[in-house]
PASEBA-1860 file (N, C-alpha, C; in nm, 3 decimals):
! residues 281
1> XXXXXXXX> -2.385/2.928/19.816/-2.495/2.888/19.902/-2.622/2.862/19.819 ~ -2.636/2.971/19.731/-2.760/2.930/19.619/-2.759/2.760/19.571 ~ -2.630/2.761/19.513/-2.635/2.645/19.419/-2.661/2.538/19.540 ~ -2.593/2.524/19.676/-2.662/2.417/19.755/-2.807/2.424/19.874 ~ -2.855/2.477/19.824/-2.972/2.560/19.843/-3.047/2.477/19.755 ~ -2.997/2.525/19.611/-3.117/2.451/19.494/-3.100/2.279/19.487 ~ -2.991/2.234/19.574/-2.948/2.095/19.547/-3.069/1.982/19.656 ~ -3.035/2.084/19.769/-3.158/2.003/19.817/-3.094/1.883/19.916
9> XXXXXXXX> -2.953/1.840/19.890/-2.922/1.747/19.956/-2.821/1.703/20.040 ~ -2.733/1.613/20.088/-2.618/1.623/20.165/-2.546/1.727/20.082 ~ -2.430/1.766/20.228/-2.358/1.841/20.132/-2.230/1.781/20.245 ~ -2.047/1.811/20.173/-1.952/1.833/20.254/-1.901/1.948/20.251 ~ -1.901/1.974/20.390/-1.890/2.097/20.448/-1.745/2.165/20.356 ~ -1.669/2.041/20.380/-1.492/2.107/20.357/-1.485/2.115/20.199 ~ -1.564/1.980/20.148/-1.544/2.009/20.011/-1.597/2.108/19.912 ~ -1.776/2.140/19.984/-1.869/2.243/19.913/-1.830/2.362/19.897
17> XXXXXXXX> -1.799/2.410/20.078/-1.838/2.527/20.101/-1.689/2.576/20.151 ~ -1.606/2.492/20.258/-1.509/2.558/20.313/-1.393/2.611/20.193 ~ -1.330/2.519/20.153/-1.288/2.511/20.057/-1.280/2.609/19.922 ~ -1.376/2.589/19.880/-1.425/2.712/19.746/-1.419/2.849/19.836 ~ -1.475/2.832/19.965/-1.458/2.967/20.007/-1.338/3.071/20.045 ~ -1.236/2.954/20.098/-1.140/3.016/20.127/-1.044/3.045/19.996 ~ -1.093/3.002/19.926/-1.019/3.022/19.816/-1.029/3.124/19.751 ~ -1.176/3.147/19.733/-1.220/3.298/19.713/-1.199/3.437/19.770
25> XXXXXXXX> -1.222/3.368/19.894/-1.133/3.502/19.986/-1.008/3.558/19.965 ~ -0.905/3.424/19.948/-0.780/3.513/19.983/-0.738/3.529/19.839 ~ -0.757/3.400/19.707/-0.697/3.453/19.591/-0.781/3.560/19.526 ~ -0.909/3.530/19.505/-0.976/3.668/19.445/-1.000/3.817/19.451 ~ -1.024/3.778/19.618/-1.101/3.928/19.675/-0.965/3.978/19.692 ~ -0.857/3.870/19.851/-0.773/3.966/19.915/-0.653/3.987/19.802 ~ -0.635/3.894/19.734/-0.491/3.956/19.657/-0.523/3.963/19.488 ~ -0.708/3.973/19.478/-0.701/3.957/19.320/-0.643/3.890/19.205
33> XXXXXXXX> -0.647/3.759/19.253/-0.540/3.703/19.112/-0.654/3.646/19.014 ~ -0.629/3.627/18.882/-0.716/3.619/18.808/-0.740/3.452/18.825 ~ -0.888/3.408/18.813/-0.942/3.290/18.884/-0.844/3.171/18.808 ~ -0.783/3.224/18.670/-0.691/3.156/18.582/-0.569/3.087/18.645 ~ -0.514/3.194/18.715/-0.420/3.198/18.809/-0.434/3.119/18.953 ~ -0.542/3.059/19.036/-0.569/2.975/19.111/-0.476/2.876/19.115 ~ -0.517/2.806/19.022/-0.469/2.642/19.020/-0.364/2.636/19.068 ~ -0.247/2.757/19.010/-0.085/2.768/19.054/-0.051/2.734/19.226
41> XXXXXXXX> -0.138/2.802/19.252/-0.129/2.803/19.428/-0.180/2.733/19.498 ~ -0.349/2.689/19.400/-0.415/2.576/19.496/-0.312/2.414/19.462 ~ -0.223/2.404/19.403/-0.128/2.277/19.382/-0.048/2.306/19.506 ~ 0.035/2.369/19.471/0.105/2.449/19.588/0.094/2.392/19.711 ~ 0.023/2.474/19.745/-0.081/2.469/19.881/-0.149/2.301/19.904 ~ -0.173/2.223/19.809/-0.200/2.033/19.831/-0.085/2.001/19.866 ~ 0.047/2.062/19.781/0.190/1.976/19.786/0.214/1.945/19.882 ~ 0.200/2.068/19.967/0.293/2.102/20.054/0.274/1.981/20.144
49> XXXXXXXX> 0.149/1.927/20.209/0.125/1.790/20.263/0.182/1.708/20.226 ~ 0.276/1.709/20.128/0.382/1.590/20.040/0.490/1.594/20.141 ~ 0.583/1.708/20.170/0.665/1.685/20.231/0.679/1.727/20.372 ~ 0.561/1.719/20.472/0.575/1.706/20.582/0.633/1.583/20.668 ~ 0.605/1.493/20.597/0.702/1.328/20.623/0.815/1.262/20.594 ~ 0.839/1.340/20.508/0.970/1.317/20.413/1.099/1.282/20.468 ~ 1.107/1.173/20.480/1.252/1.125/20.614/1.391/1.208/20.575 ~ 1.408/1.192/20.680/1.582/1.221/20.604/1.657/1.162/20.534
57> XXXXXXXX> 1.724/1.278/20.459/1.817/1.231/20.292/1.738/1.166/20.187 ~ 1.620/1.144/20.225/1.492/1.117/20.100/1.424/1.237/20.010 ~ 1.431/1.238/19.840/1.408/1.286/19.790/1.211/1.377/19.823 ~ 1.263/1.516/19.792/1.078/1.551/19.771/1.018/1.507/19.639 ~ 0.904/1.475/19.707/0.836/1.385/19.565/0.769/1.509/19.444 ~ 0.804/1.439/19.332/0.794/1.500/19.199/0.675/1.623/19.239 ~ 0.600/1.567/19.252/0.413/1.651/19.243/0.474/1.827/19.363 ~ 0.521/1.777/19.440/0.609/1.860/19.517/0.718/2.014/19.432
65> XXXXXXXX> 0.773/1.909/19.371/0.892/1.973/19.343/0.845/2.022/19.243 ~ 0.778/2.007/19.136/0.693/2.025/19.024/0.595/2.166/19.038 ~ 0.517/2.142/19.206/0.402/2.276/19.221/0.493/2.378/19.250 ~ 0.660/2.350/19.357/0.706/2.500/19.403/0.783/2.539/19.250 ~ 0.843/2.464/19.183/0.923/2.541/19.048/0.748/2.610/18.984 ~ 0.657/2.592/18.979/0.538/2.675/18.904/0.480/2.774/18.989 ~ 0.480/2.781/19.117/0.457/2.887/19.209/0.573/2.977/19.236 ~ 0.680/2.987/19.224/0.852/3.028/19.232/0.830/3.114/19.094
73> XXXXXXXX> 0.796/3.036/18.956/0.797/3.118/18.824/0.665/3.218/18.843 ~ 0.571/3.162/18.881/0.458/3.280/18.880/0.514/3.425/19.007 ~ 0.572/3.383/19.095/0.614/3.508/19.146/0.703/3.605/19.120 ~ 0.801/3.510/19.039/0.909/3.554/18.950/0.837/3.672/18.858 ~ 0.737/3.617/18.790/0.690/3.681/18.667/0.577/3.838/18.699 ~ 0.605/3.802/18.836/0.463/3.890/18.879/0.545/4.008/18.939 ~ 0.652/3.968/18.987/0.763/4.116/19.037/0.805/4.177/18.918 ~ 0.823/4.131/18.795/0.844/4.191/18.702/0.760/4.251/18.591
81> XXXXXXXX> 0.647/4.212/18.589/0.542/4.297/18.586/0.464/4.384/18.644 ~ 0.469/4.385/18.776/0.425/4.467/18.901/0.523/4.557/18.822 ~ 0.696/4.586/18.820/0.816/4.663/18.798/0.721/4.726/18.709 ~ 0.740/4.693/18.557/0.668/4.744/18.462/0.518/4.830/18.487 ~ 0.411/4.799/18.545/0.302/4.835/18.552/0.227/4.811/18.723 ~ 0.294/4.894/18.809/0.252/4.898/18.960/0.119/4.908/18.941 ~ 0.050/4.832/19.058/-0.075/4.837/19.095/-0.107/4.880/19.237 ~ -0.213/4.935/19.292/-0.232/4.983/19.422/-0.350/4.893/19.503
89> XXXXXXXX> -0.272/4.756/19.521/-0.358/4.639/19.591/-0.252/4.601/19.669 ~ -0.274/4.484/19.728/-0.237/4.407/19.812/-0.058/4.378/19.776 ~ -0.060/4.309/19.680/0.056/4.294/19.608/0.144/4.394/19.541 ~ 0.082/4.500/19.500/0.170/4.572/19.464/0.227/4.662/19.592 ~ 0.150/4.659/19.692/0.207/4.695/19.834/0.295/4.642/19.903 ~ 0.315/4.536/19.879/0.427/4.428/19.922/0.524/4.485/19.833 ~ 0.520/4.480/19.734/0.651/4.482/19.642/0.703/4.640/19.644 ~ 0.621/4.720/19.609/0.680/4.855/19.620/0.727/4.912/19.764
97> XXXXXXXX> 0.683/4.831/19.878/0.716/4.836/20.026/0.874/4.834/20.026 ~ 0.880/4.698/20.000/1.047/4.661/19.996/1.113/4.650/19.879 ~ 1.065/4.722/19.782/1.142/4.717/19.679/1.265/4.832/19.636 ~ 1.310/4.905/19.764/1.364/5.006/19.728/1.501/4.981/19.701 ~ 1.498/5.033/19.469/1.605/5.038/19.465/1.639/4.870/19.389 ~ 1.510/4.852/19.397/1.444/4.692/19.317/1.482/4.605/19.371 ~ 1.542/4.595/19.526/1.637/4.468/19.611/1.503/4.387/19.631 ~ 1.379/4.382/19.650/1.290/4.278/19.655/1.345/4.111/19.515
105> XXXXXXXX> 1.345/4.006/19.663/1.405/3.883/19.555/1.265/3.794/19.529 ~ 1.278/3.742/19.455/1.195/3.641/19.422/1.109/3.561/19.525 ~ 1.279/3.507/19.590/1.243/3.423/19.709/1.149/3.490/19.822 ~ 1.168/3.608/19.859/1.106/3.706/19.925/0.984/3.697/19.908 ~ 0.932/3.722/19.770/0.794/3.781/19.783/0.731/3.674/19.790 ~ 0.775/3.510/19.746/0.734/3.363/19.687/0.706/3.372/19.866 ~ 0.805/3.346/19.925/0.733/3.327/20.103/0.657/3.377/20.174 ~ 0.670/3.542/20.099/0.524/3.631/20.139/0.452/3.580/20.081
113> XXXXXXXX> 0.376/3.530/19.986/0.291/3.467/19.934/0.182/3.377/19.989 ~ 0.325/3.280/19.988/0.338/3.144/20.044/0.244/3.143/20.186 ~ 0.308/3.232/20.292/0.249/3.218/20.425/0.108/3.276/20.398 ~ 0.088/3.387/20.329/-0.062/3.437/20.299/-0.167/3.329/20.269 ~ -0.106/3.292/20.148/-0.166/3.175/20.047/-0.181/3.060/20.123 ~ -0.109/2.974/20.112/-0.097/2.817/20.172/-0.168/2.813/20.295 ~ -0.075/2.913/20.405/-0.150/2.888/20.546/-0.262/2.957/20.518 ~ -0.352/3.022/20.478/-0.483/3.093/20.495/-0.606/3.001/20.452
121> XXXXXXXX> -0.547/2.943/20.335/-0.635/2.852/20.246/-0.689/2.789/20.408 ~ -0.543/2.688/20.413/-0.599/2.593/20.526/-0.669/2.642/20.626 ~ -0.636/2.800/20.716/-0.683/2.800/20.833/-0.851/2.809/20.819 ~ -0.879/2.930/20.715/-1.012/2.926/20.674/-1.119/2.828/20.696 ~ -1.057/2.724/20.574/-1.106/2.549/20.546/-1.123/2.501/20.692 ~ -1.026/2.489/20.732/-0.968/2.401/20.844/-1.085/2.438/20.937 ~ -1.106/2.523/21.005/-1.164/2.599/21.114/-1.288/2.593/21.082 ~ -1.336/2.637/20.936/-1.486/2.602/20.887/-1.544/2.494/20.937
129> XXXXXXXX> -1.480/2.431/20.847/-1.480/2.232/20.924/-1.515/2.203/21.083 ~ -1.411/2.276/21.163/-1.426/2.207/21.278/-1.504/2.280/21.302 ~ -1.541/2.389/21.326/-1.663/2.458/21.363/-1.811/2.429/21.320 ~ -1.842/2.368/21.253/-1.969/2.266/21.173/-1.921/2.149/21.224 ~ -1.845/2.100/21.267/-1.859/1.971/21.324/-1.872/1.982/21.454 ~ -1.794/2.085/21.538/-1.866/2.068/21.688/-1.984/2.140/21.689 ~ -2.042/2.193/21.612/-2.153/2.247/21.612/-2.285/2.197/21.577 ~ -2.182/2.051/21.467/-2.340/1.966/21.457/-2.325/1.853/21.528
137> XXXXXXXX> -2.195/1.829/21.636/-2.172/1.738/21.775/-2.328/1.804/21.854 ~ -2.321/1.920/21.870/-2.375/1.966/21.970/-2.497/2.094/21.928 ~ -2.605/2.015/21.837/-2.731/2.024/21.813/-2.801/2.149/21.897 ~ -2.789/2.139/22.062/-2.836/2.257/22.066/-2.756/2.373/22.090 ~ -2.639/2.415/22.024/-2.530/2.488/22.033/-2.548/2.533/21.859 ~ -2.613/2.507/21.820/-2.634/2.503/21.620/-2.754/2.602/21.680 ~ -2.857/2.556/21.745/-3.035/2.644/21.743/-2.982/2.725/21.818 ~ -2.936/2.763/21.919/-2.841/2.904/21.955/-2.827/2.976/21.934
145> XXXXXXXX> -2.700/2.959/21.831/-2.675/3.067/21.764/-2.756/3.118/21.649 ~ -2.854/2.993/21.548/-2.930/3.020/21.477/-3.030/3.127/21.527 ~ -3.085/3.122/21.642/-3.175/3.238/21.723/-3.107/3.340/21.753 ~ -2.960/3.309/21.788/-2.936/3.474/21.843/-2.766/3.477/21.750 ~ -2.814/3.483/21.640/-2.659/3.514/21.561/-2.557/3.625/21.595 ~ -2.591/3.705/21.704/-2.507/3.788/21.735/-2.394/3.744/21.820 ~ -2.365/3.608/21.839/-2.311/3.503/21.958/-2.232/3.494/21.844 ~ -2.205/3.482/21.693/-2.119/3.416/21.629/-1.956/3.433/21.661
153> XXXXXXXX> -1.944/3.583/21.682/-1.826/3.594/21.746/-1.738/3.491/21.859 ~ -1.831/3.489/21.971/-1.793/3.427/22.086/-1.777/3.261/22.044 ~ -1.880/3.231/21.944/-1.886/3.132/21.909/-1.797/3.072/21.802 ~ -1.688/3.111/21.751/-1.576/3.097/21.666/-1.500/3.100/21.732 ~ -1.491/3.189/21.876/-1.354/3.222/21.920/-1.353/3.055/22.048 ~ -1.460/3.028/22.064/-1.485/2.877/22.119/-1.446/2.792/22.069 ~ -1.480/2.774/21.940/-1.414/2.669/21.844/-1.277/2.677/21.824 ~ -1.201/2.817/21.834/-1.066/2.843/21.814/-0.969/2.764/21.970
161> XXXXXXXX> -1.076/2.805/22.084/-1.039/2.727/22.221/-0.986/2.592/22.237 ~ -1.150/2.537/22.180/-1.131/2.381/22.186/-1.118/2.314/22.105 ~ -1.080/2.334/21.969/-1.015/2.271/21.851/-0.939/2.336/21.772 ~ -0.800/2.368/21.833/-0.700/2.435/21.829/-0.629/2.346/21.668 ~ -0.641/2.458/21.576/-0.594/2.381/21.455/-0.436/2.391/21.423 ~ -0.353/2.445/21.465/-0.253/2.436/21.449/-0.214/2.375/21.601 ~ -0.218/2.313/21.639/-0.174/2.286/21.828/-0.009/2.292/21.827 ~ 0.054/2.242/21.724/0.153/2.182/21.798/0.270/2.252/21.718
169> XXXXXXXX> 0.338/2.291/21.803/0.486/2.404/21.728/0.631/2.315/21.793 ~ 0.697/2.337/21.714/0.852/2.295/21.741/0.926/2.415/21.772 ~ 1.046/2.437/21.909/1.108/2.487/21.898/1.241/2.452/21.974 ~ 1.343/2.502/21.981/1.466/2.490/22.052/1.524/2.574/22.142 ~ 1.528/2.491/22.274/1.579/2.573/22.372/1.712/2.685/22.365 ~ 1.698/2.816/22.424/1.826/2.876/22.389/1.929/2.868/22.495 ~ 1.830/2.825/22.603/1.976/2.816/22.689/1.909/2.708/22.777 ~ 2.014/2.673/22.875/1.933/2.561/22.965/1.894/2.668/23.091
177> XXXXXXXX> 1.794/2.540/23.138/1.652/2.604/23.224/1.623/2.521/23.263 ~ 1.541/2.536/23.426/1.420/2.427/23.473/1.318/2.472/23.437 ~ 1.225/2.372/23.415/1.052/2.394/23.399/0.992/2.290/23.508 ~ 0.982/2.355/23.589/0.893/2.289/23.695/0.992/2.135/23.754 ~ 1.146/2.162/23.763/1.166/2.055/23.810/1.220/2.008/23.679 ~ 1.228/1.994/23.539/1.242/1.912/23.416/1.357/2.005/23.381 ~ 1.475/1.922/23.393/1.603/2.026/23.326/1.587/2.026/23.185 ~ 1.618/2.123/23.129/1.627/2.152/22.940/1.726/2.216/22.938
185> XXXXXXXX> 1.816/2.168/22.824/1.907/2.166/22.808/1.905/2.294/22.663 ~ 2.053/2.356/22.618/2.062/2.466/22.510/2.053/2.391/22.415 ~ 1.991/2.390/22.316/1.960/2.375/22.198/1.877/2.165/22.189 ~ 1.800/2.167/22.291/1.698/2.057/22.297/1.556/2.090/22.231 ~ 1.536/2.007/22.133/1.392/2.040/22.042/1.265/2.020/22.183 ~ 1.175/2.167/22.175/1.060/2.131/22.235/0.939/2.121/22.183 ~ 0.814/2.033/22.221/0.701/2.032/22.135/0.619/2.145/22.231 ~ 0.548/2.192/22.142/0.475/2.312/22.247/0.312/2.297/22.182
193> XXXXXXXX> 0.281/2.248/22.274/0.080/2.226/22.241/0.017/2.379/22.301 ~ 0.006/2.459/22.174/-0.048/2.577/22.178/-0.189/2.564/22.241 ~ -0.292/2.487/22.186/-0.407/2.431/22.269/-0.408/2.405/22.396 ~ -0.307/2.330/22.437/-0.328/2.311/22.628/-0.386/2.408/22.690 ~ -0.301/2.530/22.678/-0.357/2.632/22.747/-0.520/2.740/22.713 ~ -0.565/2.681/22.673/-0.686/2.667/22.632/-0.797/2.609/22.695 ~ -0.734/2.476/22.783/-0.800/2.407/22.878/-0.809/2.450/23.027 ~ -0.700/2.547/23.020/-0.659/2.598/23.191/-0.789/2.598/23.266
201> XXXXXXXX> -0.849/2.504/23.356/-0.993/2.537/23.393/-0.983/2.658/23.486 ~ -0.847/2.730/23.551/-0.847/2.860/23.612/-0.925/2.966/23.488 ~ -0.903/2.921/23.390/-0.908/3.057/23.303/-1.070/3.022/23.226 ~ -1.071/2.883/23.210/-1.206/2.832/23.151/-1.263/2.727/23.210 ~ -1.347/2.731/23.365/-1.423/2.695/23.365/-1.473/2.534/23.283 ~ -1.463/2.437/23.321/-1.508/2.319/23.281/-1.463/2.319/23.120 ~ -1.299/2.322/23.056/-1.267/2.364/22.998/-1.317/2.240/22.858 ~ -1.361/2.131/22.891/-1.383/2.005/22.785/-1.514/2.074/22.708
209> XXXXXXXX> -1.653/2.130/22.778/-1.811/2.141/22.737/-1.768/2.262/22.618 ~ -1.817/2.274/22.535/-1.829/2.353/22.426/-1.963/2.409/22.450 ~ -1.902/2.594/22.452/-2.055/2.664/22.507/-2.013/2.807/22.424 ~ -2.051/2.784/22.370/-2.126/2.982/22.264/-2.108/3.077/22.321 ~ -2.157/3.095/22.423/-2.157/3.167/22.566/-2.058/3.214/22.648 ~ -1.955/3.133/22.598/-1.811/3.189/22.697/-1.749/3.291/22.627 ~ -1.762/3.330/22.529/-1.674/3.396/22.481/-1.530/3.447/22.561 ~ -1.420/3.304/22.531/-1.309/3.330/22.542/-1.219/3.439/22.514
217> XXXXXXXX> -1.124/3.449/22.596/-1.021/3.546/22.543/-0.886/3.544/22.597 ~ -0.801/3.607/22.513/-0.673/3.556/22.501/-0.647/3.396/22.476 ~ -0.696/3.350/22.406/-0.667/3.216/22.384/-0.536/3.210/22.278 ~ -0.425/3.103/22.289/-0.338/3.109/22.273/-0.330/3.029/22.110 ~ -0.461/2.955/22.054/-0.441/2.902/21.928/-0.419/2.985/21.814 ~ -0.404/3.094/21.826/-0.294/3.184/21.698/-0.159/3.189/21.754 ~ -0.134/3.207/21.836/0.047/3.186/21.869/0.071/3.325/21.980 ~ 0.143/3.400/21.994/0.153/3.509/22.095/0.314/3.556/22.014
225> XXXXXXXX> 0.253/3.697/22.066/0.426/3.800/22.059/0.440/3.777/21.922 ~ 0.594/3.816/21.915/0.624/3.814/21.774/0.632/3.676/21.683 ~ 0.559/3.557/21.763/0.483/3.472/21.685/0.318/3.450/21.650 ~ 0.264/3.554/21.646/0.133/3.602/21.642/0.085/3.573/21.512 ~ 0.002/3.514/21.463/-0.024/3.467/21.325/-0.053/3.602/21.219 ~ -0.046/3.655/21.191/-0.089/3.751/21.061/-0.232/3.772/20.974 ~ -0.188/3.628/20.955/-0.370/3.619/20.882/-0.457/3.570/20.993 ~ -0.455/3.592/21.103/-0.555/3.625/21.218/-0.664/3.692/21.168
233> XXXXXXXX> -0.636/3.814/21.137/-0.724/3.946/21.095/-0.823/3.871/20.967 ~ -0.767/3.801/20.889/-0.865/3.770/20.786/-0.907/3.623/20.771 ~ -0.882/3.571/20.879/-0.911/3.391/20.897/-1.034/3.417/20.974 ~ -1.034/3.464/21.103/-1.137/3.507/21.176/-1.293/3.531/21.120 ~ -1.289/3.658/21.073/-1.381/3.707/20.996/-1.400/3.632/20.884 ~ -1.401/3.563/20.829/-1.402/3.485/20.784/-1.489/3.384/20.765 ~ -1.426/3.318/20.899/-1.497/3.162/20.941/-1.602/3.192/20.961 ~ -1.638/3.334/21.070/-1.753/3.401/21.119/-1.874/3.382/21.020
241> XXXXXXXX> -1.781/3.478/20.897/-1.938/3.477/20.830/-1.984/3.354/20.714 ~ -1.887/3.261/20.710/-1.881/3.139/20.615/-1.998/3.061/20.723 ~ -1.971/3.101/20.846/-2.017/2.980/20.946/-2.190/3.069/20.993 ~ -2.201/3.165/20.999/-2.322/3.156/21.039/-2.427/3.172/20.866 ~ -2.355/3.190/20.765/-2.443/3.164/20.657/-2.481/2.997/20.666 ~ -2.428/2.944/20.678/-2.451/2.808/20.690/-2.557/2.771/20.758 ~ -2.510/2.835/20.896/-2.641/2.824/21.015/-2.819/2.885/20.952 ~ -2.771/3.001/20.867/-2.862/3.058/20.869/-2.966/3.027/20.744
249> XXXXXXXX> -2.863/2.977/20.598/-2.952/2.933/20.495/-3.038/2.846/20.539 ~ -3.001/2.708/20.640/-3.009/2.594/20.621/-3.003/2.551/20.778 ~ -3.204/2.600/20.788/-3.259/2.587/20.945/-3.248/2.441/21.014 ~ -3.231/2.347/20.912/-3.241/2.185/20.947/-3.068/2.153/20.943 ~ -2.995/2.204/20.954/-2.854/2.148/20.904/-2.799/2.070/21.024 ~ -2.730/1.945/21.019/-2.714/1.860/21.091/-2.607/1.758/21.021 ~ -2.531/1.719/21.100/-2.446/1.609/21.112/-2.524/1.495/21.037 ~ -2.495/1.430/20.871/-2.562/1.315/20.841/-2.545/1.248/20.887
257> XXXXXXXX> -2.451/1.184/20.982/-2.464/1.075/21.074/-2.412/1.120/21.217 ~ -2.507/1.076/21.296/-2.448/1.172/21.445/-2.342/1.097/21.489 ~ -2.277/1.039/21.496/-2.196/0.961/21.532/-2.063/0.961/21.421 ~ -2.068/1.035/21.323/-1.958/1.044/21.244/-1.808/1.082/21.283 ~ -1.738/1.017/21.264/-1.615/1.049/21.304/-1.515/1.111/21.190 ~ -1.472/1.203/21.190/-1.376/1.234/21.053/-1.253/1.163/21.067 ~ -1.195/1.180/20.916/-1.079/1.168/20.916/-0.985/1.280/20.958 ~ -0.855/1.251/21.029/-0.853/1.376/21.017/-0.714/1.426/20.911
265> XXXXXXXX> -0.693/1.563/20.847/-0.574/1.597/20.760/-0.448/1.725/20.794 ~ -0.468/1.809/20.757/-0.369/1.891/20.759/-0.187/1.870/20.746 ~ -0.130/1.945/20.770/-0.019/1.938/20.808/0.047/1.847/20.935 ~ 0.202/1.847/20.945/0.183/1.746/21.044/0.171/1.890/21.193 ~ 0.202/1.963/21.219/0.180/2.036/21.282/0.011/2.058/21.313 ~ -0.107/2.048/21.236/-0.254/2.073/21.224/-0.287/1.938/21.259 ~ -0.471/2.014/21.243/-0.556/1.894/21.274/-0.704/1.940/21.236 ~ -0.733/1.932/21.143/-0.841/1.918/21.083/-0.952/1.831/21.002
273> XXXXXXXX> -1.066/1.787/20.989/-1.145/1.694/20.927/-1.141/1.718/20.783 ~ -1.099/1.604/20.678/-1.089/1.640/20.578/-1.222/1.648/20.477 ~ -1.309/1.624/20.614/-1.487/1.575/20.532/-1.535/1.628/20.639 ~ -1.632/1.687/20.631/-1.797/1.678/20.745/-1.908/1.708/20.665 ~ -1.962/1.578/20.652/-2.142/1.519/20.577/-2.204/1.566/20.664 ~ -2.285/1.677/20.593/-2.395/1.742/20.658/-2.566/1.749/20.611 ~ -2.636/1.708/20.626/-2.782/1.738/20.590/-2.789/1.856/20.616 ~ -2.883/1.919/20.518/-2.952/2.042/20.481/-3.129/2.057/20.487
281> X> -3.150/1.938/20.443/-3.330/1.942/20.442/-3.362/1.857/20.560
END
């Protein structure tokens, strides 16, 4: 925040601030890896957008196949040094958890990782983003919370409402069923827009207006039951305080063009702006 503080000028939200931040969070602070060690995961974690399209019987592309064999060896190398010299963090809690008797595999801890790592980066980023963008949509929803920052809560869990970043899940029916009249059949792929229910105006009230003030609950954009996201607990808190430092360095901060439209990126499952140009002075 200093260094764009002393800059004085536009900034992007995803590239400045979201970004570097989430990165900091989860490789430095939450699992300590040495800043050396980054790059391994932040490739990783780009690839992976490689093969969300990837047709069938078509090869994964090199840059792909290239980041998981270097993220696969770094986990490799890290169970076997954890073995040698246990540590009492994050990681060495994972491993000495299920390691009884040394059955922890490679593959194991690489997916524990993986879901920590990859998905956190994004949700962080992701959510930063959209939360500075409907927030500099809606100018007096920014002086708001800037006056009464104790709203930030309610005011993240709003953004989590109405710009549901993961919306859309795949799954397969287990048996056949009606839904309202629509036969589904055992083993028919369904799309499930986690967001819809987010709009229920029984549950929210004029569910389109974005308001600080509602502080939602039970909203369904982390998932439910034993599909409940994990890094909930540290995406949240998070965004919270990434998002009202923002508000708070930088009393003039605003949408450089009000009318900006992002692009948008993520996964094919997500939906996030891969830019938001913001003025500061």
């Amino acid at each position: 925040m200093d260094q764009l503080e002393a800059r004085g000028t536009d900034i992007d939200v995803i590239q400045d601030v979201a970004l570097p931040f989430a990165t900091t969070v989860l490789l430095g602070l939450f699992l300590a890896l040495p800043q050396s060690d980054w790059p391994v995961f932040l490739r990783f974690s780009h690839a992976l957008s490689l093969v969300g399209t990837v047709k069938a019987g078509e090869s994964k592309p090199k840059e792909y196949v290239d980041a998981y064999a270097g993220a696969f060896q770094y986990c490799e190398n890290l169970i076997a040094e954890r073995r040698r010299a246990p540590k009492d963090d994050l990681i060495g809690s994972v491993i000495s958890a299920h390691d009884v008797g040394g059955t922890i595999t490679t593959e194991e801890l690489f997916a524990t990782l993986m879901v920590l790592l990859t998905g956190g980066i994004g949700t962080i980023a992701g959510t930063t983003g959209l939360a500075m963008l409907r927030l500099g949509r809606n100018p007096d929803q920014i002086e708001l919370l800037r006056q009464e920052p104790k709203l930030i809560t309610s005011a993240i869990e709003e953004v989590l409402r109405i710009d549901c970043l993961g919306n859309f899940r795949h799954r397969w029916a287990a048996k056949d069923f009606d839904f309202e009249g629509l036969p589904v059949y055992k083993g028919m792929p369904i799309a499930l827009s986690l967001g819809a229910a987010n709009y229920d105006p029984e549950l929210y009230p004029n569910p389109e207006k974005f308001d600080i003030r509602r502080a939602p609950t039970d909203i369904s954009s982390f998932g439910y039951g034993i599909h409940f996201c994990i890094g909930q607990a540290i995406a949240r808190p998070s965004v919270r305080n990434a998002v009202l430092a923002l508000v708070q360095r930088f009393p003039k901060l605003r949408l450089a063009d009000a009318n900006f439209e992002p692009h948008w990126g993520g996964m094919p499952t997500e939906r996030w702006p891969e830019s938001v140009p913001m003025k500061v002075d």
